[in-house]
Kinemage of the C-alpha trace (Angstrom):
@kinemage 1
@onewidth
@group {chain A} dominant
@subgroup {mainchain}
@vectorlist {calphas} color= white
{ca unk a 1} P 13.564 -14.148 -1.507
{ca unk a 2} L 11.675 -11.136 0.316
{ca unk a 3} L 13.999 -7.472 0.190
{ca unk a 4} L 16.228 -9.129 -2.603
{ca unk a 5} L 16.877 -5.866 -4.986
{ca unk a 6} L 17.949 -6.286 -8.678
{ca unk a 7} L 21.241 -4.918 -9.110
{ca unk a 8} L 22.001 -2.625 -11.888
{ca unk a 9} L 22.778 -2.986 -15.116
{ca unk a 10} L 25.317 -1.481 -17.622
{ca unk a 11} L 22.872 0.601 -18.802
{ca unk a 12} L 22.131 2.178 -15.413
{ca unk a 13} L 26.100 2.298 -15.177
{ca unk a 14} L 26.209 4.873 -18.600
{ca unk a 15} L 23.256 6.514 -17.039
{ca unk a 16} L 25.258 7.385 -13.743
{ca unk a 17} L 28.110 8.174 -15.808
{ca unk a 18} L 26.436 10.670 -17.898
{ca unk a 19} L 24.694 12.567 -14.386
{ca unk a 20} L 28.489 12.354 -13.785
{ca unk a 21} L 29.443 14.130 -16.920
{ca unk a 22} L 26.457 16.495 -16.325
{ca unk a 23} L 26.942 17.695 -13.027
{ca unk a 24} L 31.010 18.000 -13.851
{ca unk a 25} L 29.868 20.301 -16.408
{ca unk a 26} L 27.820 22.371 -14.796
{ca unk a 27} L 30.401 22.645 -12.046
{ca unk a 28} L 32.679 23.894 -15.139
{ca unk a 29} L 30.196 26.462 -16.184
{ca unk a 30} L 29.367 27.338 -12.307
{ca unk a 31} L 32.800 28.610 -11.835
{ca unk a 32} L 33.180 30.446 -15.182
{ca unk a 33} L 29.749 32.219 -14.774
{ca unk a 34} L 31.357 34.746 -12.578
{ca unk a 35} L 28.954 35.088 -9.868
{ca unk a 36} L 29.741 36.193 -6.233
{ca unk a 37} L 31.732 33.815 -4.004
{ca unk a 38} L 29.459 32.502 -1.674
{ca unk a 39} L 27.198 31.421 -4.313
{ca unk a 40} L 29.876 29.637 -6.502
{ca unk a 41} L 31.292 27.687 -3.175
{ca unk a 42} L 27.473 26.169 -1.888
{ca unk a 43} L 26.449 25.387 -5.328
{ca unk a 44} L 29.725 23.588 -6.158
{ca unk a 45} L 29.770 22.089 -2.661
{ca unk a 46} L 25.731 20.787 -3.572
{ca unk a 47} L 27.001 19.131 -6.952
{ca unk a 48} L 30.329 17.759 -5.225
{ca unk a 49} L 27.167 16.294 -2.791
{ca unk a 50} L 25.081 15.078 -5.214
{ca unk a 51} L 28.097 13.580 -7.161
{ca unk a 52} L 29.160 11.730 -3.825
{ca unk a 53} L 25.587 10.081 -3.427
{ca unk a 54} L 25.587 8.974 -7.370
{ca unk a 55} L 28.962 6.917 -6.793
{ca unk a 56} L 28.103 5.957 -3.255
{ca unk a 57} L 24.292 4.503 -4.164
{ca unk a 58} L 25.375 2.628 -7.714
{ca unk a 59} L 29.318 2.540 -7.508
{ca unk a 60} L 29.645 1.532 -3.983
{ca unk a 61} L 26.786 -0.542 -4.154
{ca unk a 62} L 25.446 0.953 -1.245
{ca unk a 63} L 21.564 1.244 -2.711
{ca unk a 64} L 21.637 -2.714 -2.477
{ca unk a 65} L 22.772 -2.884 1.412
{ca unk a 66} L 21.332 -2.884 4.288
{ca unk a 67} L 20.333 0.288 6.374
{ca unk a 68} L 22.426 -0.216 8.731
{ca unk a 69} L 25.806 0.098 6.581
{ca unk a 70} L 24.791 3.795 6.439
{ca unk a 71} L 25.893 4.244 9.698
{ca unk a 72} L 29.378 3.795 8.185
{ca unk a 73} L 29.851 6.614 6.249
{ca unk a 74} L 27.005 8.529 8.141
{ca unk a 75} L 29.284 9.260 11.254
{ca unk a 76} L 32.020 10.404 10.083
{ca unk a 77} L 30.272 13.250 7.790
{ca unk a 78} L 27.990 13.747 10.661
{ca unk a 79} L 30.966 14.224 12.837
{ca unk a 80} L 32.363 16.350 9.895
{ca unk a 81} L 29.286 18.930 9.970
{ca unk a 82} L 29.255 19.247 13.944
{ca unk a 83} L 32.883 20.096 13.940
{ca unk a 84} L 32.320 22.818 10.950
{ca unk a 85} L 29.219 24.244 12.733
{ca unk a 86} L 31.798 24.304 16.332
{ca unk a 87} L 34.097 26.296 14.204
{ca unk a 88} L 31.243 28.435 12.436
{ca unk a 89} L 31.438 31.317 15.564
{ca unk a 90} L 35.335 31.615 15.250
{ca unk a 91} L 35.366 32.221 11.385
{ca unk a 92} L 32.735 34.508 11.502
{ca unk a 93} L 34.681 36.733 14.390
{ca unk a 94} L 37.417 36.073 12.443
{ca unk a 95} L 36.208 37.438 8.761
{ca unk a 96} L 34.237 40.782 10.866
{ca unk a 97} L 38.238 41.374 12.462
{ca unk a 98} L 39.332 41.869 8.894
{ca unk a 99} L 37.100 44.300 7.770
């Protein structure tokens, strides 16, 4: 049947599991490093990310769906990103009021 996609194997399963393992670590190591702030919280928030789209794609078995299932989760952290980037002004005038 045309756009039937082999689903994965246990051996692709241990493979996401050890990226899992991986990026867990170097989450571990991120945060004992001891670099500034900012840079701990965007690279911790990019593994968290990538971590997400591992378990999402193979776990949730949402590689093998259709497109249109994306919509599904795509709102919401759409949604999720507009409302941060409303609130972006106000915590900006908010961190300068502390200073």
């Amino acid at each position: 049947m045309p756009g039937v996609t082999k689903h994965p194997t246990a051996l692709t399963y241990l493979a996401i599991y050890g990226w899992l393992i991986g990026l867990t670590v170097l989450e571990v190591g991120i945060v004992l490093a001891g670099w500034p702030r900012g840079a701990v919280v965007s690279m911790l928030i990019a593994t968290a990310i990538a971590k997400a789209m591992l378990i999402a794609l193979y776990f949730m078995h949402l590689k093998f769906d259709r497109r249109v299932i994306w919509l599904l989760p795509g709102i919401p952290v759409a949604m999720g990103f507009v409302f941060v980037l409303a609130l972006f002004p106000d915590i900006v005038f908010h961190l300068t009021l502390r200073m």
